[in-house]
C-alpha positions, 0 to 999 in steps of 0.5 A, a space after each residue: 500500500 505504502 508503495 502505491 501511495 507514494 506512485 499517487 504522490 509523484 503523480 500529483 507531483 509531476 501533474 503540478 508541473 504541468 497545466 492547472 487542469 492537470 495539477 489538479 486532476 492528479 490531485 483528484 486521483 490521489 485523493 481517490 486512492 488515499 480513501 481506499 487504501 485506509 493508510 492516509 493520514 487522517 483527514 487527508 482527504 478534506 485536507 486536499 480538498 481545500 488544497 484543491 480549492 485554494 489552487 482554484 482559486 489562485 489559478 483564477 487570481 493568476 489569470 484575473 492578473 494576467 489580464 490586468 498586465 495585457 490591458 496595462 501593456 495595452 494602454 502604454 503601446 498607445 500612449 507610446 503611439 500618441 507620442 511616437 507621432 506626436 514627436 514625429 508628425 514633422 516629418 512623417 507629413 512634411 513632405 505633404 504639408 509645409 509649415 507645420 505645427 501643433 494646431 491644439 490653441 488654434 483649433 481650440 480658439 475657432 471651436 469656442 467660436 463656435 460653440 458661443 455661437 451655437 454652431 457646435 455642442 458642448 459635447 462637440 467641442 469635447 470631443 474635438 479636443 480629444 483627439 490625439 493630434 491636432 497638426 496645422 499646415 498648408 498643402 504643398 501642392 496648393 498652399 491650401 490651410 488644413 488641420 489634420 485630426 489624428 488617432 494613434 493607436 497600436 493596432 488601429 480598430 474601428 473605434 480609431 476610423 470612426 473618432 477620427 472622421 467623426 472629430 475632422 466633422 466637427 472642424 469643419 462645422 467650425 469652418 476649418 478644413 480638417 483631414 481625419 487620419 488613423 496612424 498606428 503599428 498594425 492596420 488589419 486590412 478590414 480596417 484600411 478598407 474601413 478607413 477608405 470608405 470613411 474617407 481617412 487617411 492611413 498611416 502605418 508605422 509613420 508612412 503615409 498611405 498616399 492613395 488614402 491620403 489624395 481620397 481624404 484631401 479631396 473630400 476635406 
């Protein structure tokens, strides 16, 4: 008995090495076996009973915590996105706009014009102001003033499409010329044909996508 004990013991062992299915898989079996072979210690088998229960519940810990590290990955790969074309937006859209500079106070001044004059909402102007880059400029080709309203994000999804187009609107119910763009490391391609569609300029790890951006100028 003492030699089939110690088989269930290296069993559960070698179990906790591998998945928390099969950990606790092999707890079962032990338990199993200590009740009939009657050389367990006393009470073993509720003692492992709690083991097991314990073991659950720092298995759902552990994934509950995983997932809290993927969603804080998550928003630092996006505040580096801002920022990365934040930093750069001079030369990742010199080469289409001359004069460029952060248009945030300029945008800012027109649209509380225009929320005085109730030509935007409150809500409107919020929503504005939050987009990631407000980028002024002329266009090389015309010398035309234009604000480019920009969402970065790691991976671009269609919450990035839908703020962008939706925030240039508003610019232009302010009377700006505004281009909506989605930038980011990875566009799936539904997102780019998204983004076409919606009349969005794309941008992918800071190149300009110039078909998508001669589609956008014409309609901003």
């Amino acid at each position: 008995m003492h030699t089939a004990l110690r088989e269930c013991k290296i069993q559960v062992f070698h179990a906790s090495g591998e998945t928390a299915g099969a950990f606790l898989a092999g707890l079962t079996r032990f338990a199993a076996h200590c009740t009939g072979i009657g050389d367990c210690p006393t009470h073993t088998e509720e003692a492992i009973i709690h083991l097991t229960e314990r073991m659950e519940q720092g298995f759902a810990e552990a994934a509950e915590n995983r997932h809290e590290m993927r969603e804080d990955l998550g928003w630092l790969k996006r505040i580096a996105k801002e920022q990365f074309y934040r930093v750069r937006a001079a030369a990742i859209f010199g080469h289409l706009l001359t004069q460029g500079y952060d248009a945030t106070n300029q945008v800012a001044d027109r649209l509380q014009e225009a929320r005085q004059s109730s030509v935007i909402s409150d809500r409107d102007y919020q929503e504005a102001l939050a987009a990631d880059l407000l980028w002024g400029g002329q266009t090389r080709d015309s010398r035309q003033p234009i604000v480019l309203v920009l969402e970065a994000s790691w991976t671009v999804g269609h919450i990035d499409v839908d703020r962008a187009a939706r925030r240039a609107a508003v610019l232009r119910q302010a009377g700006l010329r505004a281009l909506p763009v989605a930038a980011g490391q990875e566009w799936p391609p539904n997102m780019q044909d998204d983004a076409r569609r919606s009349g969005v300029a794309i941008v992918q790890d800071g190149t300009v996508d110039q078909e998508s951006w001669e589609a956008a100028l014409a309609q901003a």
